[in-house]
C-alpha positions as CSV (number, residue, x, y, z in Angstrom):
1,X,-11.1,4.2,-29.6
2,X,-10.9,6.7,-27.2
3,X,-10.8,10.5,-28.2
4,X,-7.7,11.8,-26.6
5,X,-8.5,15.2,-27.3
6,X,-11.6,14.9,-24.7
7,X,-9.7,13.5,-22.3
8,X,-6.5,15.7,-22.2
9,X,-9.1,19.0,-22.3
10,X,-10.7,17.5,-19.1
11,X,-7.6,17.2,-17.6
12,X,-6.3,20.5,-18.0
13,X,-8.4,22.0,-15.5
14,X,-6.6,19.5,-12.8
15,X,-3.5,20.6,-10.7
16,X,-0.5,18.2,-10.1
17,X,-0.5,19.1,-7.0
18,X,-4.0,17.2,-6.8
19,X,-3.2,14.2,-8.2
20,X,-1.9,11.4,-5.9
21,X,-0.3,8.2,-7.3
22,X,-1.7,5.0,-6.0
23,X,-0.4,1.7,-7.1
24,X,-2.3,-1.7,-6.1
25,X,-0.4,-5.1,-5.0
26,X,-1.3,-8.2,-3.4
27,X,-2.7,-8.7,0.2
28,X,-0.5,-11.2,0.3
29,X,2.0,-8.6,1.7
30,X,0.6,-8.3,4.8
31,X,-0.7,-11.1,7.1
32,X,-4.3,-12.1,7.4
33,X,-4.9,-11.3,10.9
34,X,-4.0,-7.1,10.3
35,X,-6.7,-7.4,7.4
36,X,-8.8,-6.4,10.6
37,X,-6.3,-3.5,10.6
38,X,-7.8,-1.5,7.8
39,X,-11.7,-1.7,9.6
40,X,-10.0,-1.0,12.9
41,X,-10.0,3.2,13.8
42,X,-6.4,4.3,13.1
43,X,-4.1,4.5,15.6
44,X,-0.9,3.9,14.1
45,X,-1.2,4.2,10.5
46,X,-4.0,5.6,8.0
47,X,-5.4,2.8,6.5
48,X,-9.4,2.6,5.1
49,X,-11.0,-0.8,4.6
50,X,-12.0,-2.0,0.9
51,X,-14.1,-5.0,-0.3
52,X,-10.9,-7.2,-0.9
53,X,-8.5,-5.3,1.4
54,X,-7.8,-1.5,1.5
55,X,-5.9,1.9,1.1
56,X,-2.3,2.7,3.2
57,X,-1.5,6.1,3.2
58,X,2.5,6.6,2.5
59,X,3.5,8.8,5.4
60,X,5.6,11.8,3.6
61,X,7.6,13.2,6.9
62,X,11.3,11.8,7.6
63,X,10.1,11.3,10.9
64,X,7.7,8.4,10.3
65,X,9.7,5.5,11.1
66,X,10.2,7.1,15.0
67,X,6.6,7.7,15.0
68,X,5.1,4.7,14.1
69,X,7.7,2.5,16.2
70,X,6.8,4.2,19.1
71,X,3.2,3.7,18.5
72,X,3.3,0.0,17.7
73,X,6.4,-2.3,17.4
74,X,4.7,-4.7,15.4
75,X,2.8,-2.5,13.1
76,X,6.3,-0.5,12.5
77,X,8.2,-4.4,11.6
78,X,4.6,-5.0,9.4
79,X,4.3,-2.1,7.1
80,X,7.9,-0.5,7.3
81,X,9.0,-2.5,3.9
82,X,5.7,-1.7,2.3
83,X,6.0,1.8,3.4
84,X,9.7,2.4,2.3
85,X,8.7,0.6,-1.3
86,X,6.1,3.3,-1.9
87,X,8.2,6.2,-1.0
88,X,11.0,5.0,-3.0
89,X,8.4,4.9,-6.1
90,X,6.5,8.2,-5.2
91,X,3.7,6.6,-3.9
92,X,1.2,8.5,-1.6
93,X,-1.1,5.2,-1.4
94,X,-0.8,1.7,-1.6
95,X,-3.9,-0.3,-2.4
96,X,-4.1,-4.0,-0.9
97,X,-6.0,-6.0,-3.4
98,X,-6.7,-9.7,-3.3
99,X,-6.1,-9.6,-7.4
100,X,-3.1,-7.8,-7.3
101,X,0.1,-8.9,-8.1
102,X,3.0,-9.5,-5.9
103,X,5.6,-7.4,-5.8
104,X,9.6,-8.3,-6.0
105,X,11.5,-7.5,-3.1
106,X,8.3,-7.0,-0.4
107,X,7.8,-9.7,2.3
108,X,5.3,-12.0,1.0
109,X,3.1,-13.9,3.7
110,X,1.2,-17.9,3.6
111,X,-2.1,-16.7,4.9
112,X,-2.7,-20.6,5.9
113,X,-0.1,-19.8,9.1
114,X,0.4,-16.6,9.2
115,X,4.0,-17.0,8.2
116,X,6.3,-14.8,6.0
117,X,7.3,-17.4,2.9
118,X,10.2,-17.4,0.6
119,X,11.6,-14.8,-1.3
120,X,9.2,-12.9,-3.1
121,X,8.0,-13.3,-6.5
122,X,7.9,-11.2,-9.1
123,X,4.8,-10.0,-10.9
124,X,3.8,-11.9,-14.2
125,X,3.9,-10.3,-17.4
């Protein structure tokens, strides 16, 4: 059992401000061929390579969607539903995890041909 009282008097010294919310889902929201993305150096969106996928930081300025279409089309068509998702759930990163579940409502891709598949699923449980 874990001692609650331990781990709420380590938190206290922590501010909010701090803390940013991170939620995982499934690579198979994004295409196989931008995996290369996340070990690529930025240059339209912050993203940092992981074992089985990586971190997306959730841009916070109203101005991100002119920014990254300008930069790159494709990347702006690519990560615009993921990025939108996050935002609407107060996300400031989204981890891309082979384990992860799927999320409803974001594109979900067959990474056999690199095309965007049905509707997509909702997680299990």
């Amino acid at each position: 059992m874990i001692n609650t009282s331990k781990t709420s008097a380590l938190a206290k010294p922590f501010h909010r401000d701090n803390v940013e919310p991170l939620y995982a889902i499934s690579t198979a929201h994004i295409p196989k061929t931008w995996w290369d993305a996340f070990d690529a150096p930025a240059e339209t969106v912050v993203m940092y390579p992981l074992q089985y996928g990586g971190l997306l930081w959730v841009p916070t300025s109203d101005d991100w969607k002119e920014w990254l279409r300008e930069l790159d089309e494709q990347a702006f068509e690519l990560f615009s539903p993921v990025i939108n998702w996050a935002r609407d759930h107060g996300l400031v990163w989204v981890k891309f995890d082979s384990s992860a579940p799927e999320v409803a409502d974001l594109p979900v891709f067959d990474h056999e041909d690199e095309v965007q598949v049905g509707s997509p699923v909702a997680p299990a449980g």
